[in-house]
C-alpha positions in Angstrom: -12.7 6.1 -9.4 -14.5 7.2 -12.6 -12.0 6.4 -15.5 -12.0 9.6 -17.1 -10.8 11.2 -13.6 -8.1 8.2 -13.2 -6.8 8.8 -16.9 -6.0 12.4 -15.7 -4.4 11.7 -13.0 -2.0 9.2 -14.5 -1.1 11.7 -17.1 -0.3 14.0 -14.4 2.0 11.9 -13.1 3.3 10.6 -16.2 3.9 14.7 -17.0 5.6 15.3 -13.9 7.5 12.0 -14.1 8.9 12.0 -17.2 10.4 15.8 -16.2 12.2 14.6 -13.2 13.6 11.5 -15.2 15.0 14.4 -17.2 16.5 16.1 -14.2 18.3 12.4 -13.6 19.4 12.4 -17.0 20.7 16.2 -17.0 22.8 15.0 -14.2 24.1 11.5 -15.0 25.6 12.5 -18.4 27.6 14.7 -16.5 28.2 13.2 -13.3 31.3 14.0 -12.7 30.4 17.6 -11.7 27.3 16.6 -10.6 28.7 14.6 -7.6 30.8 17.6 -7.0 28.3 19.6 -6.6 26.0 19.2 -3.4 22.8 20.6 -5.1 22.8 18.7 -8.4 22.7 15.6 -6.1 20.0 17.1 -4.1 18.0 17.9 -7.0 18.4 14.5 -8.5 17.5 12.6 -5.1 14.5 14.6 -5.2 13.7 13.2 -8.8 13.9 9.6 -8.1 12.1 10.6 -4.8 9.3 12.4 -6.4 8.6 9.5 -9.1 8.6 7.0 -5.9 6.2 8.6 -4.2 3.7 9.2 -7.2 4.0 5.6 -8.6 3.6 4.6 -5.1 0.6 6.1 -4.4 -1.0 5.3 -7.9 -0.3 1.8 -7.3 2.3 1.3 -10.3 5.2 -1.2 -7.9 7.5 -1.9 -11.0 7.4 2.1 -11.5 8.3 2.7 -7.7 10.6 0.1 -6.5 12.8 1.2 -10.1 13.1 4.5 -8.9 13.9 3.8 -4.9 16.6 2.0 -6.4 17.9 5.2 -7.8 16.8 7.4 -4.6 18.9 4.8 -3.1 22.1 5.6 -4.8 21.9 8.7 -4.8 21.5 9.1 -1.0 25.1 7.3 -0.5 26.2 9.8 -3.3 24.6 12.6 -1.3 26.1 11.6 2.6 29.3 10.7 0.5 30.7 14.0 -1.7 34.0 11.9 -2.2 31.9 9.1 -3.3 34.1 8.2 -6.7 32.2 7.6 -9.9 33.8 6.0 -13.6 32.4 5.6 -17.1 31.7 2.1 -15.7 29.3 3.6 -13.1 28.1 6.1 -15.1 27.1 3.6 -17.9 25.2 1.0 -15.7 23.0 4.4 -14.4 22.3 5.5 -17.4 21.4 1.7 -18.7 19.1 1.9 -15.8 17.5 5.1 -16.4 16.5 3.5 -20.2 14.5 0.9 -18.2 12.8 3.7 -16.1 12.0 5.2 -19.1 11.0 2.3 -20.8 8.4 1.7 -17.6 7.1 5.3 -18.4 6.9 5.1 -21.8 4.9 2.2 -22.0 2.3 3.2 -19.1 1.7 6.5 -21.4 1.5 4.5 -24.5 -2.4 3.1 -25.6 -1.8 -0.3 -24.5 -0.8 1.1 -20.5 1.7 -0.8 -19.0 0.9 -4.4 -18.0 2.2 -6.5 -15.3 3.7 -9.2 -17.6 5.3 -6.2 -19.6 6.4 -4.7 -16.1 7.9 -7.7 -15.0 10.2 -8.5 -18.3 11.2 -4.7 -17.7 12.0 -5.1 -14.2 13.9 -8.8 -14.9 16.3 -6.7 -17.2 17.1 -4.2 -15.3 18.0 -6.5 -12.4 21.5 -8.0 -13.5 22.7 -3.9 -14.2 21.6 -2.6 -10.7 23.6 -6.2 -9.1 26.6 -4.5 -11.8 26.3 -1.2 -10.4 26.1 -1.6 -6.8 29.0 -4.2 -7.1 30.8 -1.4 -8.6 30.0 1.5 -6.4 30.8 -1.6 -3.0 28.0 -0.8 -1.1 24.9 -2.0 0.1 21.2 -1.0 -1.6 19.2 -1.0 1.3 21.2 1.8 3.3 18.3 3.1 5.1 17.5 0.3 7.1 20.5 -2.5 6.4 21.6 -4.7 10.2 24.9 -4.8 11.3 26.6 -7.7 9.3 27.3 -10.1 12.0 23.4 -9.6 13.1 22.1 -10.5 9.3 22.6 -14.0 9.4 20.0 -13.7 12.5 17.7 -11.7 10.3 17.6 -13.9 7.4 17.2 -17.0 9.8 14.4 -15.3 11.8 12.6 -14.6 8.4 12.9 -17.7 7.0 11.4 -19.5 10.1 9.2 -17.1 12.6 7.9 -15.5 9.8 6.2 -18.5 8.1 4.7 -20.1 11.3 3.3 -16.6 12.3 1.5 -16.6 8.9 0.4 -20.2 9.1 -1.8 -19.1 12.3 -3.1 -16.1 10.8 -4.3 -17.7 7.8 -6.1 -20.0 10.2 -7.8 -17.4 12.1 -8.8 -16.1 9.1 -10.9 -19.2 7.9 -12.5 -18.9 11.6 -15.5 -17.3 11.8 -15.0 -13.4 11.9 -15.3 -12.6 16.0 -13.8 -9.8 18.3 -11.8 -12.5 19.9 -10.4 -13.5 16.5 -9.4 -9.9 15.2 -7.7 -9.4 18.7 -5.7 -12.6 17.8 -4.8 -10.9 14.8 -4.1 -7.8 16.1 -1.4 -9.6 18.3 0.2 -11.8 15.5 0.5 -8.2 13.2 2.4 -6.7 16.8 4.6 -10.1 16.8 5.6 -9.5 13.3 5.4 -6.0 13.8 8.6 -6.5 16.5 10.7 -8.8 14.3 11.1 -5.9 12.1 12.1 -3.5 15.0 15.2 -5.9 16.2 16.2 -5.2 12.8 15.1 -1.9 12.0 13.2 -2.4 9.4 11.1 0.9 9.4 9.2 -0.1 6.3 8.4 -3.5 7.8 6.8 -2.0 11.0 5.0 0.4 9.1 3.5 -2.4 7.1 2.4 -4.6 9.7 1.3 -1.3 11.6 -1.0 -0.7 9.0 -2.2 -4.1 8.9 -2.8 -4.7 12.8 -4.9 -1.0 11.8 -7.0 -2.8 9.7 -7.8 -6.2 11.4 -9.2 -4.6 14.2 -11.0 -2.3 11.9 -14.6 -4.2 11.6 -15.3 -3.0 8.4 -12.9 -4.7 6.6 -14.2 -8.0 6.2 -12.5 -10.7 6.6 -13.1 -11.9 3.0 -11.2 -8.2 2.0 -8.6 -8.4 4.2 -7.3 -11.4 4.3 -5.8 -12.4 0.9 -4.3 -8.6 0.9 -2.5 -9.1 4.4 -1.3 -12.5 3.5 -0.1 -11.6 0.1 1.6 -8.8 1.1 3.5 -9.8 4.4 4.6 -12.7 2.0 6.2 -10.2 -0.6 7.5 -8.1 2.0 9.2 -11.0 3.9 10.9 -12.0 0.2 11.9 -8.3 0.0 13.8 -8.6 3.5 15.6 -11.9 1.9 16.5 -10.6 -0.7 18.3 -7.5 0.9 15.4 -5.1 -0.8 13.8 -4.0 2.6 13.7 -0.8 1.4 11.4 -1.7 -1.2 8.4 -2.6 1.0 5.5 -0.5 0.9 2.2 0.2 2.7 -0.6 -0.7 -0.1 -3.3 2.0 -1.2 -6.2 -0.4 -0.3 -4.7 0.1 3.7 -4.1 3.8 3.3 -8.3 4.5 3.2 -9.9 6.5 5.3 -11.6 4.3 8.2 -15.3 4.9 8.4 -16.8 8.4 10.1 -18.0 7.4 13.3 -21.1 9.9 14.9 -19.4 12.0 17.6 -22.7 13.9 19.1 -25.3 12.0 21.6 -28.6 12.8 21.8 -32.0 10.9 22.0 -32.9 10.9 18.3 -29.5 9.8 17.6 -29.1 6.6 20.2 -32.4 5.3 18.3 -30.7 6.0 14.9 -27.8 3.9 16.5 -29.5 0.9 18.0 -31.5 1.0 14.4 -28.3 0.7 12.7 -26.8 -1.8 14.8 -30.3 -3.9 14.5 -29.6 -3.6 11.1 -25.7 -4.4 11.0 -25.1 -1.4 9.4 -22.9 -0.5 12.9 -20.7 -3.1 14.3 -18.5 -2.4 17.1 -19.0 1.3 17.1 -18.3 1.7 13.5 -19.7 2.0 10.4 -20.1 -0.7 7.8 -18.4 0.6 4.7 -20.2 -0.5 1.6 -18.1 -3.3 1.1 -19.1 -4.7 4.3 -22.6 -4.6 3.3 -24.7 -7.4 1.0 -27.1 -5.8 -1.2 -30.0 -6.9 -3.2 -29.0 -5.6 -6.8 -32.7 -6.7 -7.8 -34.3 -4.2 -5.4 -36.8 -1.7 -7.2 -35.8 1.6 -8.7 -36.5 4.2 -6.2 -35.8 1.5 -3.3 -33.3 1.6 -0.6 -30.4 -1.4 -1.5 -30.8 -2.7 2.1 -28.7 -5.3 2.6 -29.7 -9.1 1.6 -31.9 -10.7 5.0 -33.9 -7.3 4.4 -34.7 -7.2 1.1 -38.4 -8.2 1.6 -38.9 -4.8 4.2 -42.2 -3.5 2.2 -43.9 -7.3 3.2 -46.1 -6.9 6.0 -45.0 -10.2 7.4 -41.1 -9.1 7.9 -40.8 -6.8 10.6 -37.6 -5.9 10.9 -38.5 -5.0 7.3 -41.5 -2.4 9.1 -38.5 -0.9 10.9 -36.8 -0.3 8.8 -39.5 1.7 6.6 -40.5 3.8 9.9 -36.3 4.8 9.9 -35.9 5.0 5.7 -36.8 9.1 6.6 -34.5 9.9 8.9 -31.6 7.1 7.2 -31.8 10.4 4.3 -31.2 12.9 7.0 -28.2 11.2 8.8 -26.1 10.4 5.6 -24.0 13.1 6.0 -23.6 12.9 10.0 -22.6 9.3 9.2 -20.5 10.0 6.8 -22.1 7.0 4.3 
């Protein structure tokens, strides 16, 4: 995304943000009649709800997982009008809503908000949200929290399926990248998948949903998708330890649109697609996203960026390389039928 474009965006967020952590506040400092009153929760839920979602979405964790923890509590507070709430409570929230801030602040300030600086932020606040849901005696991941005599399960499961099924996909991975193989992975992404579903986890499944999605999706390489599945079935399986299932999130990178596959047949466009297959620019009836492809960042000015093997195509002696000259015409007309 061009900078400039990106720089807007996150100040329209941070705008938008920094409005609804004044709804929160409006409500917290007098939260007494606020828990009374049914819409005042509503309003605030929405808050933390909204900040969630756009922190999500622009990839800012420490941002998002700060304020689930707030949607959190204030979903008991909403199923729950005789939910009680001190000073003591009211306190720890507001202690917590400095650190949310504080995450806000320091994203809008000139020096943006770094991970080091998120994570000394997020470390803080951790000890008051143990405080405060010690106080208020109830759980932090309501929305998808076992039965208690079927944790201990859980947490064993977790601690040993878990691992193995990672071990094998990591080895699959260093295989070489093969129908067969993404098949394999599909299936370890359904096992996984299912462990979460004997605990409703709904944030689990849709995880490994969008994983299994994406290793069956041929233009994701496997040098793309495999740090990004490992590393992130690892922090969500430390999230379910920890009691933070909630927390768990489906990463922008999977949330892409999968290439645009051609949907009309005809004989000029079946020699367009055995051309493109010929070329690997098509692989398993679909398209080769960009960072699929290898290109020659040497080629002319003017020249087609073809990948690497065809770099040569103006030499008489390559003839894939001839080929690909006859088709460079109609490659211009198809872009937008493709979708590249």
């Amino acid at each position: 995304m061009d900078p400039e474009k990106q720089k807007q965006i996150i100040g329209y967020f941070l705008e938008e943000a920094l409005e609804h952590v004044e709804t929160i506040e409006k409500g917290l400092l007098d939260i007494e009649t606020m828990v009374a009153d049914p819409e005042m929760v509503n309003e605030v839920f929405r808050a933390a709800h909204s900040i969630k979602g756009g922190a999500g979405m622009l990839g800012f964790s420490s941002i998002q997982h700060t304020a689930h923890r707030f949607e959190d509590y204030f979903k008991v507070l909403r199923e729950d009008p005789s939910f009680k709430i001190d000073e003591t409570a009211q306190s720890l929230f507001l202690s917590a809503l400095d650190g949310l801030k504080e995450l806000l602040e320091q994203l809008q300030s000139e020096e943006g908000l770094s991970e080091s600086t998120a994570t000394v932020i997020t470390e803080r606040l951790q000890p008051v949200f143990a405080k405060l849901q010690a106080h208020l005696g109830f759980a932090g991941d309501r929305e998808a929290a076992p039965a208690v005599d079927n944790r201990k399960e859980m947490m064993t499961v977790f601690q040993k399926e878990v691992p193995l099924r990672l071990r094998e996909m990591l080895e699959l991975f260093k295989q070489a990248d093969t129908a067969t193989g993404r098949q394999k992975l599909q299936g370890l992404c359904e096992d996984l998948r299912k462990i979460g579903a004997r605990f409703n986890l709904s944030a689990w499944q849709e995880l490994l949903g969008a994983l299994q999605e994406a290793v069956g999706n041929p233009s994701y390489t496997y040098k793309a998708i495999a740090p990004l599945a490992i590393k992130e079935i690892k922090q969500a399986q430390e999230l379910v330890l920890a009691q933070r299932a909630s927390e768990i999130a489906v990463p922008s990178a999977l949330r892409k649109t999968a290439p645009v596959a051609v949907s009309k047949s005809n004989g000029k466009t079946d020699n367009w697609l055995a051309f493109v297959e010929q070329v690997g620019w098509r692989v398993m009836d679909s398209w080769v996203g960009d960072s699929g492809l290898r290109y020659n960042v040497d080629a002319p000015v003017g020249h087609l960026p073809a990948p690497m093997w065809l770099a040569s195509w103006t030499q008489v002696q390559d003839g894939e390389g001839r080929a690909l000259e006859k088709e460079y015409g109609t490659w211009r007309q198809k872009l937008s039928d493709c979708g590249l």
